[in-house]
C-alpha positions as CSV (number, residue, x, y, z in Angstrom):
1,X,-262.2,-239.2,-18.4
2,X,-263.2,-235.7,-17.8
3,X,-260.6,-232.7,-17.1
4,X,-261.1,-232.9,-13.4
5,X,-260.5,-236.5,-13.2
6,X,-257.8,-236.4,-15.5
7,X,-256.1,-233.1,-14.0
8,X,-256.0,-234.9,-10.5
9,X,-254.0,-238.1,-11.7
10,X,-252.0,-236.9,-13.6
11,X,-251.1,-234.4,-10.4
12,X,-250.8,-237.3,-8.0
13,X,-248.4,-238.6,-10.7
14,X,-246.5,-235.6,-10.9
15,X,-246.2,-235.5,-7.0
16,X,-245.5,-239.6,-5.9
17,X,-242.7,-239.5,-8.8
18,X,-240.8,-236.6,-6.8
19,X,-241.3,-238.3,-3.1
20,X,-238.4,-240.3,-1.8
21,X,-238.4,-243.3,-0.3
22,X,-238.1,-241.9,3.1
23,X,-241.8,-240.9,2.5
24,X,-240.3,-236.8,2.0
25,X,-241.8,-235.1,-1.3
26,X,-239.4,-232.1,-2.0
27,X,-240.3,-228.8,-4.0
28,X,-238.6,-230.6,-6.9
29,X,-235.9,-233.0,-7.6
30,X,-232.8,-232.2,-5.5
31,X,-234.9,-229.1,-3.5
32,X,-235.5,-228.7,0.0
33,X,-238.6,-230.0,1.9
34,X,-240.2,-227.8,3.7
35,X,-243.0,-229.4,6.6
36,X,-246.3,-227.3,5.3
37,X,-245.7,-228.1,1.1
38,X,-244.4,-231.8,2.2
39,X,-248.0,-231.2,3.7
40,X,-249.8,-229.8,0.9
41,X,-248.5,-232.2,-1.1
42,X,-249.5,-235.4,1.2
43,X,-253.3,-233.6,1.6
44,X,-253.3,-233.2,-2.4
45,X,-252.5,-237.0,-2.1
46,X,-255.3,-238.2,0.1
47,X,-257.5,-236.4,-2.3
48,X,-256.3,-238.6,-5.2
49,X,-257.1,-241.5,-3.5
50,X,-253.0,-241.9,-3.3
51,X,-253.6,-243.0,0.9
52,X,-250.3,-245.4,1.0
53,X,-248.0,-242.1,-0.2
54,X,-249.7,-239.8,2.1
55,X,-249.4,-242.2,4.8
56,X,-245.6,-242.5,3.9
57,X,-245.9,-238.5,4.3
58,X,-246.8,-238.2,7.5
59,X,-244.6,-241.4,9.0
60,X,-241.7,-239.0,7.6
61,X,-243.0,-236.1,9.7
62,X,-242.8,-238.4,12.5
63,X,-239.5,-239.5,12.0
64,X,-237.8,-235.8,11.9
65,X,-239.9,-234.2,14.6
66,X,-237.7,-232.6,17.1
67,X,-238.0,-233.2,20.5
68,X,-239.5,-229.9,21.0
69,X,-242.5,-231.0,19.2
70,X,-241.3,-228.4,16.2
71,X,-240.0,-228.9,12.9
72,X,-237.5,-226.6,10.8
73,X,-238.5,-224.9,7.7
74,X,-236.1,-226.4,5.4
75,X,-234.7,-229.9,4.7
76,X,-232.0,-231.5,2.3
77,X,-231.2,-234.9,2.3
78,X,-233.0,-235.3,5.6
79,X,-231.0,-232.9,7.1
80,X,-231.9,-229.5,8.0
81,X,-231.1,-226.7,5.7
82,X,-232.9,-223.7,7.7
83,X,-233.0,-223.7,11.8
84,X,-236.0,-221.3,11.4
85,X,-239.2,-222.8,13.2
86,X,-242.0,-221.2,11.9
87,X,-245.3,-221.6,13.5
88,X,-247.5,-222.2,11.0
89,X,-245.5,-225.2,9.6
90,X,-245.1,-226.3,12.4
91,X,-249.3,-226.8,13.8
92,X,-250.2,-227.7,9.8
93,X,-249.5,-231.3,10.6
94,X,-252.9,-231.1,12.6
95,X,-254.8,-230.2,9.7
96,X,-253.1,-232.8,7.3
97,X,-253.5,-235.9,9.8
98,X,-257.0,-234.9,10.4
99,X,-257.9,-234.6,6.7
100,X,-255.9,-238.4,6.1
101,X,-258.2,-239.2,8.8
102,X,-261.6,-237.7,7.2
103,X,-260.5,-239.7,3.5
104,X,-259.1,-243.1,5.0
105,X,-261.7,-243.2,8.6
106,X,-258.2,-245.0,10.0
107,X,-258.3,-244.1,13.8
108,X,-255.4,-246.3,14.2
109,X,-253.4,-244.0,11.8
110,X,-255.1,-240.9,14.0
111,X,-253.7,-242.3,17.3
112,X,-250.6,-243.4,16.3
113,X,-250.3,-239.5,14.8
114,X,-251.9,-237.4,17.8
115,X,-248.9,-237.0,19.6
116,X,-247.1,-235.6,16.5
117,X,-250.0,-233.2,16.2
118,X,-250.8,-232.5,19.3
119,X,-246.9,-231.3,20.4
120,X,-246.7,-229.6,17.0
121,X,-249.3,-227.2,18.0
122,X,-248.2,-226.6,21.9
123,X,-245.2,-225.9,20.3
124,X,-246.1,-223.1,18.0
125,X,-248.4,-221.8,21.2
126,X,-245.7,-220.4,22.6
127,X,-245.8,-217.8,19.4
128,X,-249.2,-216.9,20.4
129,X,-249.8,-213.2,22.2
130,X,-251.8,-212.2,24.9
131,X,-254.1,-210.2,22.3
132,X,-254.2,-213.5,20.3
133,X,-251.9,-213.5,17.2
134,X,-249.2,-215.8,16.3
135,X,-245.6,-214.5,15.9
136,X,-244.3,-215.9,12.7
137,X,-241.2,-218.1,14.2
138,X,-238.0,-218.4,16.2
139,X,-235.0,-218.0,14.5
140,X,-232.0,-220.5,14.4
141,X,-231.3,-218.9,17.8
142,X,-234.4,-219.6,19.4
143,X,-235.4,-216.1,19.3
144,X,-238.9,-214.8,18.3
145,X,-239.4,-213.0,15.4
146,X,-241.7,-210.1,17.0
147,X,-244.6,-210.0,14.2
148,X,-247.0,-211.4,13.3
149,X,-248.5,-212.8,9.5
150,X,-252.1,-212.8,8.8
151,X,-251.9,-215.7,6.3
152,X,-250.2,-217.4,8.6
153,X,-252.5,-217.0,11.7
154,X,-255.0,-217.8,9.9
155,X,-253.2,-221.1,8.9
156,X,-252.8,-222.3,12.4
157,X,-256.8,-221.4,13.5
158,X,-257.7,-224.0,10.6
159,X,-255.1,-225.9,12.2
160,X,-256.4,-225.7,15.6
161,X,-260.0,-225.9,14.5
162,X,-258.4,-229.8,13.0
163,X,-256.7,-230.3,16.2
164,X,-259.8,-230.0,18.5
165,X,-261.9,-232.7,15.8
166,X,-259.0,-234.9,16.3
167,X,-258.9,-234.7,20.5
168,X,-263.1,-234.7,20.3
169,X,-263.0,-238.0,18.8
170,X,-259.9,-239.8,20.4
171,X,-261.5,-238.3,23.9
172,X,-259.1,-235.9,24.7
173,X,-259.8,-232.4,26.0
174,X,-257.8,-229.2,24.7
175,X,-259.8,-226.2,26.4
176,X,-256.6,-224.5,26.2
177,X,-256.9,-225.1,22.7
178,X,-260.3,-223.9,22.0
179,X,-259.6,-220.7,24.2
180,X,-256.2,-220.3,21.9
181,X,-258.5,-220.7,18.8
182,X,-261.1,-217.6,19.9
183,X,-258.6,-215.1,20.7
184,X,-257.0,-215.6,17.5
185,X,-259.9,-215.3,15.0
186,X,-260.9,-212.3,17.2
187,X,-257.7,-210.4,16.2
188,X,-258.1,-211.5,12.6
189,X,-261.5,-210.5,12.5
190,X,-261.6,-207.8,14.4
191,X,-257.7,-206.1,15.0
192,X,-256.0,-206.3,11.7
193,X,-253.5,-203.9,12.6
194,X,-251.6,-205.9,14.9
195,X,-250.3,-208.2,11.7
196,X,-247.7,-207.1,9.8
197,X,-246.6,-204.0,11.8
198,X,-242.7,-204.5,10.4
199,X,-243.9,-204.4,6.9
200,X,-243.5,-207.9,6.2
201,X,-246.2,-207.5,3.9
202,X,-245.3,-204.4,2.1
203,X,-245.7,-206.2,-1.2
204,X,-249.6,-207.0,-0.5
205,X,-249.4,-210.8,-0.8
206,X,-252.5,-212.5,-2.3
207,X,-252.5,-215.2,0.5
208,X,-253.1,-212.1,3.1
209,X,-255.2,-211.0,1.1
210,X,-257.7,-214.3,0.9
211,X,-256.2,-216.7,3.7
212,X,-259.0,-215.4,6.4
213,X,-261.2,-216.8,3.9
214,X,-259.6,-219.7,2.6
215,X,-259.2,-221.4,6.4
216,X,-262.5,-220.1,7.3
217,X,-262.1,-217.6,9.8
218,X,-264.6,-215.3,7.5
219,X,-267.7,-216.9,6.5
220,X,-270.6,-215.4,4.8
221,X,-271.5,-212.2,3.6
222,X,-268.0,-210.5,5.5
223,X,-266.2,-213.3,3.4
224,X,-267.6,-212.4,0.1
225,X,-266.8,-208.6,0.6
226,X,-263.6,-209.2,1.8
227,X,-262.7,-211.3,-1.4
228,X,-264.1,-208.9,-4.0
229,X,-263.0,-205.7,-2.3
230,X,-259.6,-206.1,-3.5
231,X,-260.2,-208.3,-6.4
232,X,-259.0,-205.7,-8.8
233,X,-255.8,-205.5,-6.9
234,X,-254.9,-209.0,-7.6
235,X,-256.8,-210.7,-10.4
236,X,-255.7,-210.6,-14.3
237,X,-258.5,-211.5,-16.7
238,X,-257.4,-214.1,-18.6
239,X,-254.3,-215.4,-16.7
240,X,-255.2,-215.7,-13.0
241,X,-253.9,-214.4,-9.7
242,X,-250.8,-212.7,-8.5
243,X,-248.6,-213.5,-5.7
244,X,-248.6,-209.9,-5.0
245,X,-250.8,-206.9,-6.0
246,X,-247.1,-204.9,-6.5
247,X,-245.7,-207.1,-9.5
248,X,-247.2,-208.2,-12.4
249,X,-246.4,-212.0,-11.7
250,X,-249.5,-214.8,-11.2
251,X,-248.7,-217.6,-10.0
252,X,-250.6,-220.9,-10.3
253,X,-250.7,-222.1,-6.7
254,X,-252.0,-218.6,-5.6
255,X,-254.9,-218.8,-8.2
256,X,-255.7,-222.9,-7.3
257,X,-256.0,-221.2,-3.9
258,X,-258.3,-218.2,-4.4
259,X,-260.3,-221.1,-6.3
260,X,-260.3,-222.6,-3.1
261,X,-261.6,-219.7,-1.5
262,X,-264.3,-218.8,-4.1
263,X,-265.8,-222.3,-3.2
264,X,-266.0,-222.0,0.0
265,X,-268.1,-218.7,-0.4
266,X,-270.6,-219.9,-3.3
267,X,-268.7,-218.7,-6.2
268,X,-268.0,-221.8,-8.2
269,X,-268.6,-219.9,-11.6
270,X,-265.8,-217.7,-10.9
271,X,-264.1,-220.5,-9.0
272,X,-264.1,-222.7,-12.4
273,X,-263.3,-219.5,-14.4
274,X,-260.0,-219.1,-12.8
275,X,-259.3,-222.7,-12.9
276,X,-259.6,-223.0,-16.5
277,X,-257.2,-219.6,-17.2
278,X,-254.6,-221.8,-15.1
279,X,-254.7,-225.2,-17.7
280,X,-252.5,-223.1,-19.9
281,X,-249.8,-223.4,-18.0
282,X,-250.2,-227.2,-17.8
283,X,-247.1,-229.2,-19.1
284,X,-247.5,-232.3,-21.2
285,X,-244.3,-233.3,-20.1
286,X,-246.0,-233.1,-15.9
287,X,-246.8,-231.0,-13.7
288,X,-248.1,-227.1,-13.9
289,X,-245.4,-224.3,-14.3
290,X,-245.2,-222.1,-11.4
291,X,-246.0,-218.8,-12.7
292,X,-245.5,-216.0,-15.5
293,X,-244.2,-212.8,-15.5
294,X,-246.8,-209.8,-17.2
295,X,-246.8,-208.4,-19.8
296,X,-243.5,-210.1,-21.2
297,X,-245.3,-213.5,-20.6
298,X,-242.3,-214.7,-19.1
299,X,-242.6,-218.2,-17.7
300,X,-240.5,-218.0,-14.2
301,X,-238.8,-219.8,-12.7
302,X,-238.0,-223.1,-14.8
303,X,-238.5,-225.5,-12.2
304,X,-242.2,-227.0,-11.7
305,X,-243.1,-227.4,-8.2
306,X,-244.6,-230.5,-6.6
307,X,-246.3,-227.7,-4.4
308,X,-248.3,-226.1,-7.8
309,X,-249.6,-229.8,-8.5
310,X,-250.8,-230.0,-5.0
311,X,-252.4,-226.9,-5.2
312,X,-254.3,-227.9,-8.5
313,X,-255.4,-231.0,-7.2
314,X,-256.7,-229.6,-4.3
315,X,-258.6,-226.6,-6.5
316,X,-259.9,-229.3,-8.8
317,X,-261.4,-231.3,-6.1
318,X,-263.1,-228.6,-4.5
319,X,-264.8,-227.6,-7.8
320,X,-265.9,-231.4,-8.2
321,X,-266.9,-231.5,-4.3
322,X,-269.5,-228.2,-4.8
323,X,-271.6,-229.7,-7.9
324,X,-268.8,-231.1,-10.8
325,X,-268.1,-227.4,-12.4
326,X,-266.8,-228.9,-15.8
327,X,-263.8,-227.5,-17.3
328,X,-264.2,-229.2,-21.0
């Protein structure tokens, strides 16, 4: 078995020996389950061939849905830990029952699952502005946090983008949807300045940084140049990316998705370059530690995430999906 194929199994094992039997795959053993990493982790699933735990995934989604249509960011014991409804969490179920769909072609699954998805994302439409970004979430109260995140916004366009392939083929019609879906990639393309205007990322996340890439809002040439002007602000040679251009800390779920982001714009050299940096941090005792702290090469924090694994698994498979980069 080659690196790829082994890296992805051994993942998947990683992953279905932390989810619980109410289908719910927590950050690690005794963390909180939040809706878009339960997510991550059921998509990193599907990928592994693993459809029954996937399939438990999303039946767990089901089951905690409020009546609203919304989930909270933050479960314990299946009860929740953080009121916050965040936006983005909330219209990812979309993408991942579209993409269980796409790997299993089971339309009964899709049906059963389109009213989950499809009052997910009217919910977090009531975040969207008139110029066409997403406010990041209510708070326990119900009240809107007034900003928005461009990582996040452009989260819920891949997520609408999966919505509408999911109404096309069940015959369902969402202008409202495609209409919500324009405005917003013409404020990410086009108005950056009207994300982040409270300074919520004052830091300089990587995921703001390649997110409009990674979902596909920027394709092409404007996608390239967006990626590699701000490389240097991000990317250590030898290690991988950092979660923020202001601290000397990569992280391996951040690099498995710039990998992402490289394939999607022809890079897979570089792509498979910064895949094999991130093997070093692969435990033989399971999983990938989360991250490590420069120059100290301080491995932080302890706990490996079933999130990191998902994120590998998914990087892994997109290097074997553009041509079967080896990393031997």
């Amino acid at each position: 078995m080659g690196v790829i194929p082994e890296l992805i199994s051994e993942q998947a094992d990683f992953v279905t020996g932390h989810q619980l039997p109410s289908g719910a795959i927590p950050w690690y053993r005794d963390g909180i389950i939040d809706p878009w990493d339960h997510i991550e982790c059921a998509i990193a699933l599907d990928l592994a061939e693993r459809h029954e735990e996937a399939r438990k995934a999303y039946q767990w989604l089901k089951k905690v849905q409020n009546p609203d249509g919304s989930w909270y960011s933050a479960y314990v014991d299946g009860h929740a830990e953080d009121l916050l409804k965040d936006a983005n969490f909330i219209s990812y179920t979309a993408t991942g029952v579209w993409y269980h769909y796409l790997f299993t072609r089971d339309l009964d699954f899709l049906r059963e699952m389109w009213p989950v998805a499809e009052r997910g994302i009217d919910f977090s439409l009531t975040l969207q502005q008139p110029t066409g970004e997403f406010y990041w979430a209510y708070d326990g109260q119900g009240k809107p946090w007034p900003g928005a995140l461009i990582a996040g916004s452009s989260c819920i366009w891949q997520s609408l983008q999966s919505g509408l392939k999911s109404a096309e083929l069940l015959g369902i019609r969402r202008p409202d949807w495609h209409d919500a879906g324009e405005r917003l990639a013409r404020v990410i393309r086009e108005c950056p300045e009207l994300f982040d205007r409270h300074g919520e990322d004052a830091q300089h996340f990587a995921t703001s940084w390649f997110y409009p890439v990674l979902a596909g809002v920027l394709e092409g040439k404007a996608a390239k140049e967006h990626i590699f002007r701000r490389w240097d602000d991000f990317v250590v040679d030898g290690w991988g990316c950092k979660c923020v251009s202001t601290a000397p800390w990569v992280t391996v779920a951040e690099t498995c998705e710039l990998v992402m982001a490289l394939c999607l714009i022809g890079e897979a050299d570089t792509a498979a370059t910064l895949m094999r940096w991130i093997l070093q941090f692969r435990d033989p005792a399971g999983g990938f530690r989360t991250g490590i702290k420069l120059p100290e090469e301080l491995i932080w924090p302890e706990e490996k995430n079933t999130w990191t694994s998902a994120g590998v698994i998914m990087a892994a498979s997109a290097l074997a999906l553009i041509g079967g980069k080896s990393l031997d």
